[in-house]
Short mmCIF file of the C-alpha atoms (twelve columns), coordinates in Angstrom:
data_MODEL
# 
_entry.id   MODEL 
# 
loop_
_atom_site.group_PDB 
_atom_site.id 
_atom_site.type_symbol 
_atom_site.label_atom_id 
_atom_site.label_alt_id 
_atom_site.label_comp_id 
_atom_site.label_asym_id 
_atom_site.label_seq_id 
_atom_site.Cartn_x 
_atom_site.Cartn_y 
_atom_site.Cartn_z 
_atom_site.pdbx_PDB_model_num 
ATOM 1   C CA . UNK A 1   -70.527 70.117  40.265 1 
ATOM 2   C CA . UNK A 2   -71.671 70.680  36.429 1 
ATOM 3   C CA . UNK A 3   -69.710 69.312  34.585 1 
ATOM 4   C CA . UNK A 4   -70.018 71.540  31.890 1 
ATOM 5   C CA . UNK A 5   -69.624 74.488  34.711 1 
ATOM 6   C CA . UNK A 6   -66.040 72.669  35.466 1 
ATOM 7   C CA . UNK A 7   -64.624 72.462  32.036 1 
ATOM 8   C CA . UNK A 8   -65.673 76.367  31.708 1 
ATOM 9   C CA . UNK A 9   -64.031 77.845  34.678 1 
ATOM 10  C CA . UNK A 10  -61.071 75.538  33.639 1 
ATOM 11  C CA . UNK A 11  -60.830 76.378  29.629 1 
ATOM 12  C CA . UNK A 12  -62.234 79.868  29.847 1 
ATOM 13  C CA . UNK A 13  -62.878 81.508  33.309 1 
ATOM 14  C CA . UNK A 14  -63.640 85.335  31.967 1 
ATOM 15  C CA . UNK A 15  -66.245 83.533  30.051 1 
ATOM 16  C CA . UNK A 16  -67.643 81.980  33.408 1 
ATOM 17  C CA . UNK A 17  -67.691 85.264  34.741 1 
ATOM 18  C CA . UNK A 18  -69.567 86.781  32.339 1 
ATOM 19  C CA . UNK A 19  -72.329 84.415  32.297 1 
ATOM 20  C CA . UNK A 20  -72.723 84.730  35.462 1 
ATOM 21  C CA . UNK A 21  -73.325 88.492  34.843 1 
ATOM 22  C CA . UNK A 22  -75.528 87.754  32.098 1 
ATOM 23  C CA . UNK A 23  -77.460 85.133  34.514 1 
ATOM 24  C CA . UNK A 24  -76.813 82.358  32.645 1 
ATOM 25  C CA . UNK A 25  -75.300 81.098  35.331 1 
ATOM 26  C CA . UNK A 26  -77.264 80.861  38.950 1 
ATOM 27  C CA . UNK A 27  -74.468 82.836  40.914 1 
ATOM 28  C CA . UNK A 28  -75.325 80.870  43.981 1 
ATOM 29  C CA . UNK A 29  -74.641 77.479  41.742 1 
ATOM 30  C CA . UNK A 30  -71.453 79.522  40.328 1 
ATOM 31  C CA . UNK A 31  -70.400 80.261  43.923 1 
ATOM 32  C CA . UNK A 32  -70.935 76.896  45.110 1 
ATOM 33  C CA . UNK A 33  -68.693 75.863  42.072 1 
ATOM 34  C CA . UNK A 34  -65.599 77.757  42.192 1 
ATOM 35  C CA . UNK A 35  -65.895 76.813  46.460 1 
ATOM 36  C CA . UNK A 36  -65.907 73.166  45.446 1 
ATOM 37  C CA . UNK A 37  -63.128 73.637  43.209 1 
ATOM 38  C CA . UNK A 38  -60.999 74.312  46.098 1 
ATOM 39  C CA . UNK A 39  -59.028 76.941  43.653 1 
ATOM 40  C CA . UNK A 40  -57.534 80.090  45.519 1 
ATOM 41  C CA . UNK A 41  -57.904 82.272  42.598 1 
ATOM 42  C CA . UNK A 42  -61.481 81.178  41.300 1 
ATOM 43  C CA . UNK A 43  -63.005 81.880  44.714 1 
ATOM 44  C CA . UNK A 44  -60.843 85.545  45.245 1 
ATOM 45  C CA . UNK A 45  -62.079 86.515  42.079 1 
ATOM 46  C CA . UNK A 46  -65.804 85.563  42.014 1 
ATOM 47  C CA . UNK A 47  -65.855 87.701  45.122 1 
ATOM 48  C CA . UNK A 48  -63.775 90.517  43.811 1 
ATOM 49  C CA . UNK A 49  -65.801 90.674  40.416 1 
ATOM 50  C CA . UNK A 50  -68.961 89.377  40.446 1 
ATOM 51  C CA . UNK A 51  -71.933 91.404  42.481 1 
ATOM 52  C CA . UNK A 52  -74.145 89.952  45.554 1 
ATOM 53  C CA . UNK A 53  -72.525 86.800  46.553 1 
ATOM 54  C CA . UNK A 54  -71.984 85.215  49.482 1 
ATOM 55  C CA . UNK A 55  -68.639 86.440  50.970 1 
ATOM 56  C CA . UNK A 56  -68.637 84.896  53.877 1 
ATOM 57  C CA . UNK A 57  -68.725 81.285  52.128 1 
ATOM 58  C CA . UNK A 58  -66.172 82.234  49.632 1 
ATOM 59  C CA . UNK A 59  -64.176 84.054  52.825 1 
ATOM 60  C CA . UNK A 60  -65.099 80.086  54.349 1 
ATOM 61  C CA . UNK A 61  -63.529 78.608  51.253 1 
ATOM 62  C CA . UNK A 62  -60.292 80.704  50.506 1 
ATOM 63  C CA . UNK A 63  -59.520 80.845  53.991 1 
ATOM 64  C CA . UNK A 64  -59.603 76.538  53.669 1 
ATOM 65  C CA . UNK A 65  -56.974 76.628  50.694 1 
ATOM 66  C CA . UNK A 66  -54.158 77.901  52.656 1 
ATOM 67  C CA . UNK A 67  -53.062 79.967  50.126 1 
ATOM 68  C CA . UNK A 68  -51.327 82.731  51.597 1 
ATOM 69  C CA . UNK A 69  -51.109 85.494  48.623 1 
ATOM 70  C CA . UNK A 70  -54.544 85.226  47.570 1 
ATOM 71  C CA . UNK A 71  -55.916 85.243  51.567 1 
ATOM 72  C CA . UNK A 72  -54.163 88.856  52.174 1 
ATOM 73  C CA . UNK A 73  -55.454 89.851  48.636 1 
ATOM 74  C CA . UNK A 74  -59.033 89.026  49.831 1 
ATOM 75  C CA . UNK A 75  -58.641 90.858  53.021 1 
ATOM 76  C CA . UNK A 76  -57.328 93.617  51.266 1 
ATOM 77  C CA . UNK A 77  -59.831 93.767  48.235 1 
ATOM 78  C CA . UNK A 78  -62.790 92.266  49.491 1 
ATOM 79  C CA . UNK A 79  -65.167 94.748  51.339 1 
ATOM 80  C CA . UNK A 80  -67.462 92.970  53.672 1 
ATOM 81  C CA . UNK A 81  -64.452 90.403  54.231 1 
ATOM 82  C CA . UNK A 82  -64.109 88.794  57.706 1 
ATOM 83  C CA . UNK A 83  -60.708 90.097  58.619 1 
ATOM 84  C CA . UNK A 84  -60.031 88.593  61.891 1 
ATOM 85  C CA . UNK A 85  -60.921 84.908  60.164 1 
ATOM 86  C CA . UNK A 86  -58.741 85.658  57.532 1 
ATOM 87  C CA . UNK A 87  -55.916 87.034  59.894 1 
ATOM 88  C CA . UNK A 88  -56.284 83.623  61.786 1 
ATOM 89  C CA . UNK A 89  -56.155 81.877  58.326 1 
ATOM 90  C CA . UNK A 90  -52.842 83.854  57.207 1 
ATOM 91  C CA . UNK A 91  -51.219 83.197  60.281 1 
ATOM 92  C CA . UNK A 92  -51.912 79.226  59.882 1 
ATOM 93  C CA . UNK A 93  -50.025 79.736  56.305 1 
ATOM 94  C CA . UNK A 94  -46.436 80.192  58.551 1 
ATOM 95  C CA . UNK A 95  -46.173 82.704  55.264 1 
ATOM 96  C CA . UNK A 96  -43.910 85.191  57.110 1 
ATOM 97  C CA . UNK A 97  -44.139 87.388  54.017 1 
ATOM 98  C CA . UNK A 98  -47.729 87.464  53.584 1 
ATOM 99  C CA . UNK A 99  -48.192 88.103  57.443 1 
ATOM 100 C CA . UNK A 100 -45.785 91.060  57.376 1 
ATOM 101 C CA . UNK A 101 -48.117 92.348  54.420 1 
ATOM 102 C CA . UNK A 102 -51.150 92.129  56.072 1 
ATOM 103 C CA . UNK A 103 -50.239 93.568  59.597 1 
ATOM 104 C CA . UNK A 104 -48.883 96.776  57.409 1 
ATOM 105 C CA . UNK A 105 -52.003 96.930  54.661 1 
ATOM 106 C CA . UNK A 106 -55.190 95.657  56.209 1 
ATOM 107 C CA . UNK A 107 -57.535 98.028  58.265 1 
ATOM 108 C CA . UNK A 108 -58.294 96.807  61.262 1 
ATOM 109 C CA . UNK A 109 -55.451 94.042  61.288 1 
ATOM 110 C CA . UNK A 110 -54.615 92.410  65.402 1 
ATOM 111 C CA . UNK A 111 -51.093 93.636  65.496 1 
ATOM 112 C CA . UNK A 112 -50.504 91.905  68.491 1 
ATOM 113 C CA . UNK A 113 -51.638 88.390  67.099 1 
ATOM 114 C CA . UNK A 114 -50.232 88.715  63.810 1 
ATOM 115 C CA . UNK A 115 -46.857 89.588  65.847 1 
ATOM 116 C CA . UNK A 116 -47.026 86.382  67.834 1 
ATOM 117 C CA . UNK A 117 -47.672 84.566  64.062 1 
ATOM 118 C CA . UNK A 118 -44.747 85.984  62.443 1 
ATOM 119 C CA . UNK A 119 -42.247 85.411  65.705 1 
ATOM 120 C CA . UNK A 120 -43.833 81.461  65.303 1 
ATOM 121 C CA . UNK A 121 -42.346 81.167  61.723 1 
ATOM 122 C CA . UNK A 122 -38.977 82.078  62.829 1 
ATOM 123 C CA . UNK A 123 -37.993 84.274  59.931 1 
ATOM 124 C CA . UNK A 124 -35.598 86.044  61.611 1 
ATOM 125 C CA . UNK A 125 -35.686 88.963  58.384 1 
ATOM 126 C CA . UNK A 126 -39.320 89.197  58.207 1 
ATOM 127 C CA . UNK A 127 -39.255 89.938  61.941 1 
ATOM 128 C CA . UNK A 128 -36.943 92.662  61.486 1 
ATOM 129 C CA . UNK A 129 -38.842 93.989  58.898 1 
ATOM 130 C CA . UNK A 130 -42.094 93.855  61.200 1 
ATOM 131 C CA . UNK A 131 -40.674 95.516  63.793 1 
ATOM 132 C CA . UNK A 132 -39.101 98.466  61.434 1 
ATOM 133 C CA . UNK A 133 -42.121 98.954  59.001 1 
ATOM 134 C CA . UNK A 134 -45.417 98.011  61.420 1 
ATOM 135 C CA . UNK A 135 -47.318 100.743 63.542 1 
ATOM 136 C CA . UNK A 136 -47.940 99.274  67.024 1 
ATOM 137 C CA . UNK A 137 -45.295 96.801  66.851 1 
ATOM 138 C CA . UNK A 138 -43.570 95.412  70.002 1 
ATOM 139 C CA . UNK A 139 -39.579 95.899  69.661 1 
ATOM 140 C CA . UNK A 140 -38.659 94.563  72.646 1 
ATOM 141 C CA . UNK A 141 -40.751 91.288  71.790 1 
ATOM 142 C CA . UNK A 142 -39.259 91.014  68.058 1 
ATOM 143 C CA . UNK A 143 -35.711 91.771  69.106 1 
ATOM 144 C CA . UNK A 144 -35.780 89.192  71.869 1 
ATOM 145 C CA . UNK A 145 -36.714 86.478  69.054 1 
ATOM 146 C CA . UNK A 146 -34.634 87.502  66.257 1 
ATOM 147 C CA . UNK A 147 -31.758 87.304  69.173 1 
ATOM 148 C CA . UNK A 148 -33.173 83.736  69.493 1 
ATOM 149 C CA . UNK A 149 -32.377 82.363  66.338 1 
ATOM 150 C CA . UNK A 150 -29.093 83.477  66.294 1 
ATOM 151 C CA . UNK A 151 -29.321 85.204  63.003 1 
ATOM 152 C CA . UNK A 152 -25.896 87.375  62.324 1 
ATOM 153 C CA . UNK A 153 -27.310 89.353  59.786 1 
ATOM 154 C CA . UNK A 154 -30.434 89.508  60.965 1 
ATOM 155 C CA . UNK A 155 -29.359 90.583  64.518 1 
ATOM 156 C CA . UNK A 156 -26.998 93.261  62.945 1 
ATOM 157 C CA . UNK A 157 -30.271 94.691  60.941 1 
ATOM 158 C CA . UNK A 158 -32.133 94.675  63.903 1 
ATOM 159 C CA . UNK A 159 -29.791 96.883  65.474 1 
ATOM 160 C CA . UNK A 160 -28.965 99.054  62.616 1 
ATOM 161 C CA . UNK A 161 -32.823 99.481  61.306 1 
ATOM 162 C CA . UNK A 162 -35.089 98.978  63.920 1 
ATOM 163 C CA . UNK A 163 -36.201 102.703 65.502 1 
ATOM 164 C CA . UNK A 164 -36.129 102.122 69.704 1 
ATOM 165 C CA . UNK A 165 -33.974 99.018  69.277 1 
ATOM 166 C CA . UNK A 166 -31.963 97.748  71.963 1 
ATOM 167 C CA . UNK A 167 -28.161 98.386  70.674 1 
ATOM 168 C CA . UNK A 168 -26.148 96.891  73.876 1 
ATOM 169 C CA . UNK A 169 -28.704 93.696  73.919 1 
ATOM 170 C CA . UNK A 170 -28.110 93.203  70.360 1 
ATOM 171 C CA . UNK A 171 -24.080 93.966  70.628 1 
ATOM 172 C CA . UNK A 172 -23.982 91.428  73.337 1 
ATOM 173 C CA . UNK A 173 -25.719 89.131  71.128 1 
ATOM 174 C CA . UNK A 174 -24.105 89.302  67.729 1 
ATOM 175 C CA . UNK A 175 -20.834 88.863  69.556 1 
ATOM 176 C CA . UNK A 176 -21.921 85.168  70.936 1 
ATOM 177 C CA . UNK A 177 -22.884 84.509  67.514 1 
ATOM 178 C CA . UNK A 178 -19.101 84.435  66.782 1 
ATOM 179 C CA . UNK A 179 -19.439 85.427  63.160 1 
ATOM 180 C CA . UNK A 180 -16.626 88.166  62.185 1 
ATOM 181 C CA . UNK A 181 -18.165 89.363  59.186 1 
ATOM 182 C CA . UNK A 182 -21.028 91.122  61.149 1 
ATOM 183 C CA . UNK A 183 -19.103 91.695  64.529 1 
ATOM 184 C CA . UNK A 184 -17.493 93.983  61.827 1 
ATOM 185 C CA . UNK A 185 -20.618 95.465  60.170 1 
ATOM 186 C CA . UNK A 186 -22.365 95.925  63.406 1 
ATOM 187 C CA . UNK A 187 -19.202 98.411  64.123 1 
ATOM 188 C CA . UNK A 188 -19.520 99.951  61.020 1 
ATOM 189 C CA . UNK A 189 -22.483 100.878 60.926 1 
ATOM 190 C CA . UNK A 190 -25.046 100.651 64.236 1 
ATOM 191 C CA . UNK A 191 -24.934 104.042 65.763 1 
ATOM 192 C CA . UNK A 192 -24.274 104.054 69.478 1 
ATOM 193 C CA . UNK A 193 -21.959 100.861 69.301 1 
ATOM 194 C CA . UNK A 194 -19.071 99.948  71.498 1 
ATOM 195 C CA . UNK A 195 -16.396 99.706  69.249 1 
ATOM 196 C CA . UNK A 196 -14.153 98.676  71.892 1 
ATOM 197 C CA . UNK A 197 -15.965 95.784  72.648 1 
ATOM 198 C CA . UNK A 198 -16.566 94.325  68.740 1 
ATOM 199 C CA . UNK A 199 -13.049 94.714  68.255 1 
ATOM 200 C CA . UNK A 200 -12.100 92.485  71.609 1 
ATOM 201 C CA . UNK A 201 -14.481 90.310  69.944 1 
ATOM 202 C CA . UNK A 202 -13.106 90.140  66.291 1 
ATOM 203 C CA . UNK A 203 -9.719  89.726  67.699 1 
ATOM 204 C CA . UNK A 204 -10.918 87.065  69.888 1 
ATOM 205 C CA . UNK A 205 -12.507 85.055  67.135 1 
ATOM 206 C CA . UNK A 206 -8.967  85.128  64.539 1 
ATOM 207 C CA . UNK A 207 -10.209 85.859  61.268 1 
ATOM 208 C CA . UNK A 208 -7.836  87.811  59.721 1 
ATOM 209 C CA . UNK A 209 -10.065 89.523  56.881 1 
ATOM 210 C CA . UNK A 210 -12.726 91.060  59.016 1 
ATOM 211 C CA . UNK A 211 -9.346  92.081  61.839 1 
ATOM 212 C CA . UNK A 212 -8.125  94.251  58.382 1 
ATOM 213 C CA . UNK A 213 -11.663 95.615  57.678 1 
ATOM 214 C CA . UNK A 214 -12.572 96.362  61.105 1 
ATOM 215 C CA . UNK A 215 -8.819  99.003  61.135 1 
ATOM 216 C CA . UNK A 216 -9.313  99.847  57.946 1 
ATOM 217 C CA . UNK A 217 -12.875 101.172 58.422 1 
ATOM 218 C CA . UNK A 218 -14.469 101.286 61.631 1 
ATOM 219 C CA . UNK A 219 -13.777 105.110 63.184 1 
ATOM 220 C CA . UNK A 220 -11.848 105.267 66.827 1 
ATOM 221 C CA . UNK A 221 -10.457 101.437 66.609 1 
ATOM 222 C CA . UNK A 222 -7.401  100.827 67.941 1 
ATOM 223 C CA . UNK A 223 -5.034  99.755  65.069 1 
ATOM 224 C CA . UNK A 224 -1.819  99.080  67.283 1 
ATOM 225 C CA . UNK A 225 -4.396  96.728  68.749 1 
ATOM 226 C CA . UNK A 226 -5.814  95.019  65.544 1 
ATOM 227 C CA . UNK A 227 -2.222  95.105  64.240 1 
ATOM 228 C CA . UNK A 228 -0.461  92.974  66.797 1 
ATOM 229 C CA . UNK A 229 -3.542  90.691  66.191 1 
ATOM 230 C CA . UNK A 230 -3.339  89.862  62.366 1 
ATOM 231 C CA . UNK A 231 0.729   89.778  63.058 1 
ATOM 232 C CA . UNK A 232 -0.287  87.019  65.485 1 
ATOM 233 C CA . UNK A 233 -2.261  85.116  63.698 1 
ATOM 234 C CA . UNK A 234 0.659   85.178  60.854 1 
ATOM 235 C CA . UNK A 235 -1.462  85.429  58.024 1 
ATOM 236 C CA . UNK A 236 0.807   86.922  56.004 1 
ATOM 237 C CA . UNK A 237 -1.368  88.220  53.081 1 
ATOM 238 C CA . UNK A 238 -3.595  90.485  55.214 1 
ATOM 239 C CA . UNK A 239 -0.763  91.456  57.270 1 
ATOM 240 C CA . UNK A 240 0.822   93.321  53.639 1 
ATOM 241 C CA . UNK A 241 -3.665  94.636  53.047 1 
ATOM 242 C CA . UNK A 242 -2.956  96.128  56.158 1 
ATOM 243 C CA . UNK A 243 0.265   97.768  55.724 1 
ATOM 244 C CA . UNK A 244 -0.828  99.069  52.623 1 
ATOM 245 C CA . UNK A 245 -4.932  100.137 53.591 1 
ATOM 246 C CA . UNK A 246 -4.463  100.861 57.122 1 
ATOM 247 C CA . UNK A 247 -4.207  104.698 57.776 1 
ATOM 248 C CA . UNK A 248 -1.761  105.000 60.995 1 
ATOM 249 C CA . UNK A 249 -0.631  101.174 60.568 1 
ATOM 250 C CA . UNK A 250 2.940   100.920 61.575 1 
ATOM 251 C CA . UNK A 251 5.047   99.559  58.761 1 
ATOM 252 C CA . UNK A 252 8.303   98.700  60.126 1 
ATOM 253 C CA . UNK A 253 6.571   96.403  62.677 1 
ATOM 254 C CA . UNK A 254 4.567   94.576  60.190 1 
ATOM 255 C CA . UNK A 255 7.707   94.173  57.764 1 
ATOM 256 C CA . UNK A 256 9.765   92.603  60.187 1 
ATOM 257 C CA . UNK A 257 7.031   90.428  61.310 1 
ATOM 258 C CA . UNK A 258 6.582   89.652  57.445 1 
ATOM 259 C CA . UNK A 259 10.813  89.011  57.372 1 
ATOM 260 C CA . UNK A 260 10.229  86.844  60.955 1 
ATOM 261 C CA . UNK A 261 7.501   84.640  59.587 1 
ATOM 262 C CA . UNK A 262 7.499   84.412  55.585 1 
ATOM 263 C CA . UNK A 263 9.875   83.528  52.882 1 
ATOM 264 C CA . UNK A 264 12.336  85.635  51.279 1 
ATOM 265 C CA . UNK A 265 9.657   85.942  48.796 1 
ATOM 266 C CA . UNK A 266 7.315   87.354  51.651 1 
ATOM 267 C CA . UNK A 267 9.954   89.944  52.284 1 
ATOM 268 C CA . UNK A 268 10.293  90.619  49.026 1 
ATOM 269 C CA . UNK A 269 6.591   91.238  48.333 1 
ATOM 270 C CA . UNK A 270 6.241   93.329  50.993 1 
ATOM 271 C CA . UNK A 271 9.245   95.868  50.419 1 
ATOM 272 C CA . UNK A 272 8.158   96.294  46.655 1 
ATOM 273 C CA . UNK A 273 4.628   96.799  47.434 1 
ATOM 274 C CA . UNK A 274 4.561   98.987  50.481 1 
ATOM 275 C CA . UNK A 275 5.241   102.676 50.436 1 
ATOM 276 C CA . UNK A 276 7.708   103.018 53.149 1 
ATOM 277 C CA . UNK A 277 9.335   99.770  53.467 1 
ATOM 278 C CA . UNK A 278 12.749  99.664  54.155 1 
ATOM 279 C CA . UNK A 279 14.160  98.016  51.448 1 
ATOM 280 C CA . UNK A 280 17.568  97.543  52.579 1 
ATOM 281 C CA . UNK A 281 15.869  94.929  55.444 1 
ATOM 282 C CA . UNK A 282 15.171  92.752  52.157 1 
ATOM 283 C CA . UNK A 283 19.427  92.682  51.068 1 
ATOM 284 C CA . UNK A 284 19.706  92.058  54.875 1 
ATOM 285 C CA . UNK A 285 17.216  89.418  54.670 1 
ATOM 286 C CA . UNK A 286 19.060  87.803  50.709 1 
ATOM 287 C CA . UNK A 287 22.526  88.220  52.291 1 
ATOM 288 C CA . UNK A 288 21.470  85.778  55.657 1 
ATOM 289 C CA . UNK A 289 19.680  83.198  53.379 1 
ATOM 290 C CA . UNK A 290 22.924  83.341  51.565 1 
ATOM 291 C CA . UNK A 291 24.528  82.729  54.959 1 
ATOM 292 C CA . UNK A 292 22.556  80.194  55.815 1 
ATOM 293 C CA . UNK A 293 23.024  77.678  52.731 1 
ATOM 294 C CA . UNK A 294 26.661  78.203  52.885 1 
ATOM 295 C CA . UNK A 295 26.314  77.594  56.102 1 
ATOM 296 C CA . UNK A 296 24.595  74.404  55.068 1 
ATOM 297 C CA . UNK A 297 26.891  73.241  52.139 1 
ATOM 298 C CA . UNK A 298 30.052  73.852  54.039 1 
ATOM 299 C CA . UNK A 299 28.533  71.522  57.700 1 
ATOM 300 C CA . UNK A 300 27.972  68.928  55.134 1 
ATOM 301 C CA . UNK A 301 31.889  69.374  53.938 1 
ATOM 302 C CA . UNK A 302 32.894  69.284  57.400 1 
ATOM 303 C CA . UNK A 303 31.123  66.746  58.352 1 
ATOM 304 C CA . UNK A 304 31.925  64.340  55.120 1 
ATOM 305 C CA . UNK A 305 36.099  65.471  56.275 1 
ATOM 306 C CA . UNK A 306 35.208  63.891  59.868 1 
ATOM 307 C CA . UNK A 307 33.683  61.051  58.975 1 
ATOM 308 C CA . UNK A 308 36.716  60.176  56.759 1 
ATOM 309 C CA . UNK A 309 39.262  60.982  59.617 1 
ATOM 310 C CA . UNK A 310 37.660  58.890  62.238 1 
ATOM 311 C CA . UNK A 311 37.731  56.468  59.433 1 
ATOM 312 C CA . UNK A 312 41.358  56.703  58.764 1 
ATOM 313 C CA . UNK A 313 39.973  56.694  54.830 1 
ATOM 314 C CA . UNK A 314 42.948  59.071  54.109 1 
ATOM 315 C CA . UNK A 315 42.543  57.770  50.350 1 
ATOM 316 C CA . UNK A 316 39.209  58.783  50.004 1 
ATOM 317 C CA . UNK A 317 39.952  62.221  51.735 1 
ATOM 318 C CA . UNK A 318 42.759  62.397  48.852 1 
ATOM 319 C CA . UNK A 319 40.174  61.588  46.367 1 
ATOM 320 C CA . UNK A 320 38.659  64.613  47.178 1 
ATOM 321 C CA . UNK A 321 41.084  66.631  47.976 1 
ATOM 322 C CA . UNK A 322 39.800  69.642  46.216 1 
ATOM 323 C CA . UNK A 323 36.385  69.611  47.727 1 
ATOM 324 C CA . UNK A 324 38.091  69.652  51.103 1 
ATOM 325 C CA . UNK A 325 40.616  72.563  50.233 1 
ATOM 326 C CA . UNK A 326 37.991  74.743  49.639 1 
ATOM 327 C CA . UNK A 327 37.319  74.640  53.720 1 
ATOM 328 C CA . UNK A 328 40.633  76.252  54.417 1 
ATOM 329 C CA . UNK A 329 40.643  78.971  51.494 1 
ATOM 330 C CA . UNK A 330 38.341  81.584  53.560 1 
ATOM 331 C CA . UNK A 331 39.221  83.938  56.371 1 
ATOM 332 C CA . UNK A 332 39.879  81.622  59.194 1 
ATOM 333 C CA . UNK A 333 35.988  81.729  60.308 1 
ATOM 334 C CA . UNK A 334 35.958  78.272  59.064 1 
ATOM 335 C CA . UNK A 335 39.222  77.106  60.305 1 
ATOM 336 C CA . UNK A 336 38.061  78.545  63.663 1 
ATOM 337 C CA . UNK A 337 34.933  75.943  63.598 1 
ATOM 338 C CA . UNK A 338 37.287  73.102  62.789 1 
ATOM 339 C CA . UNK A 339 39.436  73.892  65.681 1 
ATOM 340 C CA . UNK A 340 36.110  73.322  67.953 1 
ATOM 341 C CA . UNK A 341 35.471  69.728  66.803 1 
ATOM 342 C CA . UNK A 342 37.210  66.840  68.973 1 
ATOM 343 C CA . UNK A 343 38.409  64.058  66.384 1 
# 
């Protein structure tokens, strides 16, 4: 190449261009130039702006620089263009992008092979995308491989998007997948879907969250059914959400569960934040842990007192005498568990 030719096109390339208009420049030793350079956008734009050259060397050349953007921009701009070269070029690129452009923009674009080249990259979007916004395109072929790489979202699109799609298929599959979060959206919002089935399957899978979005917004689900699941899984957070969210959720069940598994604080929580809680379940709930650590001080008393008598420590036991008068000052209920032990 000139070397005078290469520090133009690099330092001022409109200036290039317009020499070559002028004639200057021999445009078949300016086209030979920019296809030596190997440069995408030197050899897209000789053809685009400068009259009588040889396309199909300059298709040759972009084609052999693997740049996907500026190949579809030659198919699309370039009239006399060698489309099915530059579709086979594109398709080489793995661009799924670029191939979803050109199947939708280029006139006279191989649906069927530029299908085949966008299933190859394994862009499980772009293939949804394909299949929703491309005349001609096979569904059944694109939903098959977006169910192939196990794509969540991408399944869930499929089925939500995609015109003709398979909606069972694509249930079936986004419930292997195992993911809550779109087990829930698929129920949400794919028309036609069993909602009985995603919400066996969000149940099965235990995530609490998506168990309180799938009763809180998915029409028809069962909500005794998604209740007795979050109360299972004891999370007790989501178990108050759904108290509070869940139209038709049945508080008393859920509070006791709360009073069964959490803290006194968990009670607490629960019976000042939930319209309808019985409150009194909360004193009920004080007045036992109350129980409980007198329960607690007075089997240590008791126990200290026993260990003393089968001692015979009678000094120590008068030592203390105070400490073990206070057993005997109640009821009898205490008394009553003295008279059980064997000295």
């Amino acid at each position: 190449m000139n070397s005078y030719i290469k520090l133009l096109m690099k330092q001022n390339f409109d200036g290039f261009k317009k020499l070559i208009e002028l004639g200057i420049i021999n445009k078949k030793i300016a086209c030979d130039a920019v296809i030596e350079s190997n440069n995408g956008y030197y050899i897209y734009c000789i053809a685009r702006d400068v009259k009588d050259v040889n396309i199909a060397k300059l298709c040759n050349a972009i084609c052999y620089t693997q740049d996907a953007e500026l190949i579809y921009l030659f198919a699309k701009n370039i009239e006399g263009a060698n489309i099915s070269q530059l579709e086979d070029a594109i398709i080489q690129t793995k661009s799924a992008s670029q191939i979803c452009w050109f199947a939708k923009d280029i006139n006279g674009a191989n649906i069927e092979k530029l299908e085949d080249g966008i299933i190859q990259t394994r862009n499980a979007y772009r293939m949804c995308l394909f299949a929703k916004d491309i005349n001609g395109a096979n569904i059944e072929k694109l939903e098959d491989a977006v169910i192939r790489t196990k794509n969540a979202e991408s399944i869930c699109r499929f089925a939500e998007c995609v015109k003709g799609a398979n909606i069972e298929k694509l249930e079936d599959a986004i419930i292997q997948t195992g993911r809550a979060k779109y087990i829930y959206e698929f129920a949400s919002y794919v028309k036609g879907a069993n909602i009985s089935k995603l919400e066996d399957a969000v149940i099965q899978v235990g995530n609490a969250k998506y168990i309180y979005n799938f009763a809180r917004d998915v029409k028809r689900s069962n909500i005794s059914k998604l209740e007795d699941a979050i109360i299972q899984i004891e999370d007790i957070e989501y178990m108050r959400y759904f108290a509070r969210d869940v139209k038709g959720a049945n508080i008393s069940k859920l509070q006791n569960a709360t009073i069964q598994i959490g803290t006194y604080e968990d009670s607490f929580l629960f019976a000042g934040l939930i319209k309808g809680a019985d409150r009194n379940k909360v004193k009920q709930v004080f007045n036992t842990e109350q129980e409980k650590l007198e329960d607690q001080k007075i089997s240590k008393k008791y126990k200290d007192l026993i260990n003393l008598l089968q001692q015979k420590n009678y000094e120590e036991i008068v030592n203390n005498k105070r400490k073990f008068e206070q057993l005997f000052d109640d009821d009898g209920s205490v008394c009553s568990k003295v008279r059980k032990l064997k000295f």
